[in-house]
PALUMFI-700775 format. One line per 3 residues: their letters; for each residue x, y, z of C-alpha. Coordinates in steps of 0.25 Angstrom, whole numbers, plus 5000, padded with zeros to 4 digits. Example, Ala and Ser with C-alpha at 12.3 -4.5 7.8 and 13.67 -1.06 7.14 Angstrom:
PALUMFI-700775
AS	5049/4982/5031 ~ 5055/4996/5029 .
end
This chain:
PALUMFI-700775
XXX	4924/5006/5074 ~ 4935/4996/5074 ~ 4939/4995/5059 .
XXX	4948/4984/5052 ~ 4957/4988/5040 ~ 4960/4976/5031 .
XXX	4970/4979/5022 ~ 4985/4974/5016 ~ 4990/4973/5029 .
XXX	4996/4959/5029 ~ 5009/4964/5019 ~ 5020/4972/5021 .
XXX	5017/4983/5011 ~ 5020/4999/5017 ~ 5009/5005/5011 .
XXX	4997/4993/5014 ~ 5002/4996/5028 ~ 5001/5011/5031 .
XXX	4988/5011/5023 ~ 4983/5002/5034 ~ 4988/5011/5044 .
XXX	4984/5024/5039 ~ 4971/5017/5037 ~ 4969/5011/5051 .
XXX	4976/5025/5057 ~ 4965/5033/5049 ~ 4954/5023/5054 .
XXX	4958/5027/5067 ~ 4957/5041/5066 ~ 4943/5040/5062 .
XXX	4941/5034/5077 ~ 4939/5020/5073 ~ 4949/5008/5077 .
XXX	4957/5001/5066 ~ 4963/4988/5066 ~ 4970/4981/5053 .
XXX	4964/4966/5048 ~ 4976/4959/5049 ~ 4973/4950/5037 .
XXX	4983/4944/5029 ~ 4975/4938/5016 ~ 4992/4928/5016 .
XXX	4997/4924/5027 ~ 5011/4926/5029 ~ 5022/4918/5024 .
XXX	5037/4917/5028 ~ 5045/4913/5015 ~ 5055/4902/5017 .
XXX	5069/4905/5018 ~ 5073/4896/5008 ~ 5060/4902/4996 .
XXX	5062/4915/4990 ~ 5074/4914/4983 ~ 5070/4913/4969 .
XXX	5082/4904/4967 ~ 5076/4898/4955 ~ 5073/4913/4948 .
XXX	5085/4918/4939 ~ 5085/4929/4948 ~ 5092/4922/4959 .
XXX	5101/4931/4963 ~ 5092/4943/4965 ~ 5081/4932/4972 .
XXX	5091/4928/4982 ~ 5094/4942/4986 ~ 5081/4947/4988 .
XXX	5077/4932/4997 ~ 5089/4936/5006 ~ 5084/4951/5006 .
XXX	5069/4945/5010 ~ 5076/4935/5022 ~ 5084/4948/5026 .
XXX	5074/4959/5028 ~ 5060/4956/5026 ~ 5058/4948/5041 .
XXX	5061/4959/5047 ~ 5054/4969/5036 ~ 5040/4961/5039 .
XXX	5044/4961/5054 ~ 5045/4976/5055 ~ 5033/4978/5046 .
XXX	5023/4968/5056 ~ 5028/4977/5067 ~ 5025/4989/5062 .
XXX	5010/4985/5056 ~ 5006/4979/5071 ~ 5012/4990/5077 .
XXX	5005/5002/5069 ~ 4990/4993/5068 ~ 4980/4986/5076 .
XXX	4978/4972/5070 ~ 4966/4961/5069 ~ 4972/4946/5069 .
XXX	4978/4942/5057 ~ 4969/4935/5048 ~ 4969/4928/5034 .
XXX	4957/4925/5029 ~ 4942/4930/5029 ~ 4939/4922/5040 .
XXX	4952/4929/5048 ~ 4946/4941/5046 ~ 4932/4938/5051 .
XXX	4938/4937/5063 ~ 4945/4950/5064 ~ 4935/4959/5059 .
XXX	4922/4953/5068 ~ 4924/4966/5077 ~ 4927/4976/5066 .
XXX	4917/4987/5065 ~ 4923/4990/5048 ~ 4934/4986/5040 .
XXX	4941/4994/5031 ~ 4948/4986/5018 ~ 4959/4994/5013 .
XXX	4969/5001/5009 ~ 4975/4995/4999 ~ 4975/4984/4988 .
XXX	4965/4978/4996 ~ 4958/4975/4985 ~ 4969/4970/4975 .
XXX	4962/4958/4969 ~ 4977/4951/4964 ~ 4982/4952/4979 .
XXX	4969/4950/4988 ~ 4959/4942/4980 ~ 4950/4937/4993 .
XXX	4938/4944/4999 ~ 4945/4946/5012 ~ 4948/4962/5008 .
XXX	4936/4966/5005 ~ 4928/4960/5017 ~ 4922/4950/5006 .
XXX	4920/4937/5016 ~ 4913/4945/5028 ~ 4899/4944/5027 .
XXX	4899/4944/5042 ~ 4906/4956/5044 ~ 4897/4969/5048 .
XXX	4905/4980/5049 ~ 4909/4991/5040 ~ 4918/4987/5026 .
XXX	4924/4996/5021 ~ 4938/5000/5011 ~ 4946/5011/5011 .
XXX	4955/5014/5000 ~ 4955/4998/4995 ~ 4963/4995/4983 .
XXX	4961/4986/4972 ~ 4972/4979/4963 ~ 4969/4988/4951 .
XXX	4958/4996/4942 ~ 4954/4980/4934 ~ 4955/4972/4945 .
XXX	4944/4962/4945 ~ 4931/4961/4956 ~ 4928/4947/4959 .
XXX	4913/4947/4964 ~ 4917/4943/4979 ~ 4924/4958/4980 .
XXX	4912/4966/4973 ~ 4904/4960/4985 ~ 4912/4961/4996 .
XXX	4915/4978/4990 ~ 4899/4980/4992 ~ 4900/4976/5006 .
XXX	4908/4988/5010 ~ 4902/4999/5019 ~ 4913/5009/5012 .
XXX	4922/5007/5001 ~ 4935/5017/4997 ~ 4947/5013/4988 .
XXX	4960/5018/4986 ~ 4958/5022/4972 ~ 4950/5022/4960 .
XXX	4953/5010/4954 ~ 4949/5003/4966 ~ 4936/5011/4966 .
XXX	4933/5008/4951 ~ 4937/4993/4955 ~ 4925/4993/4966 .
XXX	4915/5001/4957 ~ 4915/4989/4947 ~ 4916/4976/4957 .
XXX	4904/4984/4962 ~ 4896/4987/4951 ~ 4896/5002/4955 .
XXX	4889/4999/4968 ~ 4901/5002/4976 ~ 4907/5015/4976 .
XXX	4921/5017/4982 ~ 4926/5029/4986 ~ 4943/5031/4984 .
XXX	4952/5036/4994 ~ 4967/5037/4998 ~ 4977/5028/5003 .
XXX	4975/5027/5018 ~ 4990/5031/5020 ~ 4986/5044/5015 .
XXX	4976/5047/5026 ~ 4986/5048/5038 ~ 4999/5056/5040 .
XXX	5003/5052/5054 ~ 5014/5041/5046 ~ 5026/5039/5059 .
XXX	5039/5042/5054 ~ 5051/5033/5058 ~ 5064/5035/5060 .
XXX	5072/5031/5047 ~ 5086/5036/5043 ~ 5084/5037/5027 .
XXX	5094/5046/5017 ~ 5091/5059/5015 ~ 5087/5057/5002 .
XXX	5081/5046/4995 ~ 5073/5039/4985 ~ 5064/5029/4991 .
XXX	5060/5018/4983 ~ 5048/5009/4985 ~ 5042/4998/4976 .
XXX	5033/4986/4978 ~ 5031/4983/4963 ~ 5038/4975/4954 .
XXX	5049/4983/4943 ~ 5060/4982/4936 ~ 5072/4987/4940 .
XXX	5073/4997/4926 ~ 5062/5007/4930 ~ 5067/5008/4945 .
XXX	5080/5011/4941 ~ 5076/5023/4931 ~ 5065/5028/4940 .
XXX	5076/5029/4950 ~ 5086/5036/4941 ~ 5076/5045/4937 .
XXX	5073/5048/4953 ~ 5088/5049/4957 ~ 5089/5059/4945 .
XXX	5077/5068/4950 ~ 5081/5067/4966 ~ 5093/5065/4964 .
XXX	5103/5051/4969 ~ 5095/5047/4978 ~ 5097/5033/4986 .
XXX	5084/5023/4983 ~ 5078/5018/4995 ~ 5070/5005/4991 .
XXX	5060/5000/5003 ~ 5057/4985/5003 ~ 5043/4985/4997 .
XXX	5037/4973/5005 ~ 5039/4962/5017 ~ 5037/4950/5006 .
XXX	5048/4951/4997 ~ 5059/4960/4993 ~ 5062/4966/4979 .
XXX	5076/4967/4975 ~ 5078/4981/4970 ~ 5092/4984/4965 .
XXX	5091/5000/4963 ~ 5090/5003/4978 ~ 5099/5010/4988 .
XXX	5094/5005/4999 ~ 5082/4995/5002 ~ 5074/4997/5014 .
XXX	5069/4982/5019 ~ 5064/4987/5033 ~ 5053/4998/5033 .
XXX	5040/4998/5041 ~ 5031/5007/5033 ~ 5030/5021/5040 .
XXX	5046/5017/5037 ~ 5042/5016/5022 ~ 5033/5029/5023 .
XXX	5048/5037/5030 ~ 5056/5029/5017 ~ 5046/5036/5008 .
XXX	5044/5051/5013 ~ 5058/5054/5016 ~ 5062/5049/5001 .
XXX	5067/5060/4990 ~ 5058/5052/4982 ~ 5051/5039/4982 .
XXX	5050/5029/4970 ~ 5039/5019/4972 ~ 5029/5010/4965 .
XXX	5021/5009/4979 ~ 5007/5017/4981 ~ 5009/5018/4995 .
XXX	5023/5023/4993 ~ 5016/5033/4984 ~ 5007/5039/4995 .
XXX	5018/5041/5004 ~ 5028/5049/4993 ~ 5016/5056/4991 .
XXX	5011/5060/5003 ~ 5025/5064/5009 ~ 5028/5071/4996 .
XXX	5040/5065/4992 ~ 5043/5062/4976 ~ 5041/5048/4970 .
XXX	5038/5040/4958 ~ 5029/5029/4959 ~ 5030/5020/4947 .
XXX	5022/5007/4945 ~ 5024/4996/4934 ~ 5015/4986/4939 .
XXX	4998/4988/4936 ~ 4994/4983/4949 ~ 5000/4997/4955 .
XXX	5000/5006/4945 ~ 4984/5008/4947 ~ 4985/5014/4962 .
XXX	4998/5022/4959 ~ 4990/5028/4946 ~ 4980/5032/4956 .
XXX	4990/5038/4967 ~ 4996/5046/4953 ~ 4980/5052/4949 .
XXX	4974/5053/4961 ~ 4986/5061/4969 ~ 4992/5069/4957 .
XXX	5006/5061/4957 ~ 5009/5062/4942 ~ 5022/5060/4939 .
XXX	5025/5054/4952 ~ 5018/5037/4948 ~ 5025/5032/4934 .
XXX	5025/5020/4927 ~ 5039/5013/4932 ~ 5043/5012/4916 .
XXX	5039/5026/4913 ~ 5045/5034/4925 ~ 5049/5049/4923 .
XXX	5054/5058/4935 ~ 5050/5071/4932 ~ 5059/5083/4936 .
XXX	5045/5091/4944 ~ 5040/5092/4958 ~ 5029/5085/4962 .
XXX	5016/5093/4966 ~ 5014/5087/4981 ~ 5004/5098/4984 .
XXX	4994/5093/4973 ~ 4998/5079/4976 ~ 4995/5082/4992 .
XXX	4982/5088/4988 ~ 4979/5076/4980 ~ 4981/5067/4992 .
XXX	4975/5074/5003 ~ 4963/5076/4996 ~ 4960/5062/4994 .
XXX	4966/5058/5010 ~ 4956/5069/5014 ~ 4943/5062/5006 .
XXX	4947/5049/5011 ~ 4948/5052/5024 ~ 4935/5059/5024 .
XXX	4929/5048/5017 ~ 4935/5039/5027 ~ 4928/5047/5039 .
XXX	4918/5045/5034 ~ 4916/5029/5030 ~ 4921/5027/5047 .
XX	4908/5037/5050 ~ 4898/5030/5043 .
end
């Protein structure tokens, strides 16, 4: 079968892309051929030189940094990034709206809507992500590992329909699943399953020259600047005077952060993954960055402050055994004790394992 994948793919978010990989990669090995709907629900914008500066916010000083910062590097960030996404995935043309993707997925024999906050009603409130606006379309629908925004997100009735029409439905969490259940009534009955970063191991490494030791910090959430500093405190005094390797978050915009070492402006994402697993620890707020620690077994904290992510990394923390590893960012407390990465390894294997067969066997069918 030639299957599309329509997820996140129009940002320039680490995690959104090698779930789209490992998914179209995983596709693959089930002898079926993948391409990526290149849909992008905005299209692109290039800010002008002269806006941005936040001249006219008290915090002028710091704005015009991070403006001159964003001019500097993030041209030739989002350059390196588009290389590496067309270079590692087959494409459809790029599209923009319902009727864009009509036209790219007339030859598609299934569609598979995930990973990912596919279904986050705050940031993608159209139809277009769960195949609402194809009536014409006659192949198979299906989801695997979808995301919601959160366990109270609401169900406008245009999604509860367009949910029933789907040959096959799986989500990357309960929440999601509980979300589904009610836009339903109970007629549908998701199954949950892992992150499809977690269903491959064949991740290429580059050649970086990092220290020998460090910390790696990663955060896409906003903060202030107290709790990172005393969560780092608390990691220097556990592992010891390490340098804090920040990697820049996003292809958009850049947050300032004043506690780094040295900030990290130019990674493509198997990059990110190399950052990550050759770190003496890792402090992020990221779930992907989460799956990655994890899986390479190397320590980390992961805190969260804001609701929107605290439901996934709550689920990450129950459903893998992580503990004391995902805090509240006010309430951190590194304890002096070794993680368990044999239970935590069994946790996760088990459920890629069930996935993968539940996988096998929606692509029999």
């Amino acid at each position: 079968m030639k299957v599309g994948i329509l997820s996140l793919t129009s940002g320039y978010n680490f995690g959104g892309t090698l779930q789209t990989i490992a998914l179209s990669k995983i596709i693959q090995t089930l002898g079926h051929e993948p391409i990526v709907i290149d849909y992008w629900p905005t299209p692109p914008k290039n800010i002008p030189l002269w806006r941005g500066w936040g001249l006219m916010n008290e915090s002028i000083i710091s704005n015009v940094r991070r403006r001159l910062f964003e001019i500097k590097y993030l041209p030739s960030f989002k350059d390196k990034y588009d290389k590496f996404k067309t270079s590692r995935l087959d494409w459809t043309d790029r599209c923009y709206d319902s009727n864009g993707i009509k036209k790219v997925i007339k030859n598609l024999d299934a569609i598979v809507v995930g990973s990912d906050q596919v279904w986050n009603l705050k940031y993608h409130p159209d139809s277009n992500y769960y195949l609402g606006d194809f009536d014409d379309y006659r192949g198979k629908r299906i989801s695997y590992a979808a995301c919601c925004g959160n366990p109270s997100q609401g169900c406008p009735e245009w999604a509860a329909k367009a949910l029933l029409k789907f040959d096959n439905l799986t989500v990357r969490n309960p929440f999601t699943a509980d979300w589904v259940r009610r836009c339903t009534n109970n007629k549908a009955q998701p199954i949950t399953v892992c992150d499809p970063t977690l269903l491959i191991d064949d991740y290429p490494k580059p050649q970086m020259e990092l220290p020998d030791r460090y910390i790696a910090a990663y955060l896409i959430g906003d903060d202030n600047g107290a709790n990172h500093n005393r969560t780092l405190r608390q990691l220097r005094q556990r592992y010891g005077n390490l340098p804090v390797l920040c990697i820049m978050p996003t292809g958009f915009a850049i947050c300032i952060r004043e506690w780094y070492d040295k900030i990290l402006w130019n990674l493509d994402p198997y990059e990110w993954i190399d950052v990550i697993k050759n770190a003496s620890v890792v402090y992020t707020d990221s779930f992907h960055a989460v799956l990655f620690a994890m899986r390479n077994q190397i320590p980390f904290i992961a805190t969260y402050t804001e609701a929107v992510r605290a439901p996934r990394l709550l689920d990450l923390k129950l459903r893998y055994n992580l503990n004391d590893c995902i805090q509240k960012a006010s309430d951190v407390e590194i304890l002096n004790t070794d993680i368990d990465w044999d239970i935590i390894k069994e946790s996760w294997v088990n459920d890629r394992d069930n996935s993968l067969c539940h996988l096998q066997s929606i692509f029999d069918l």
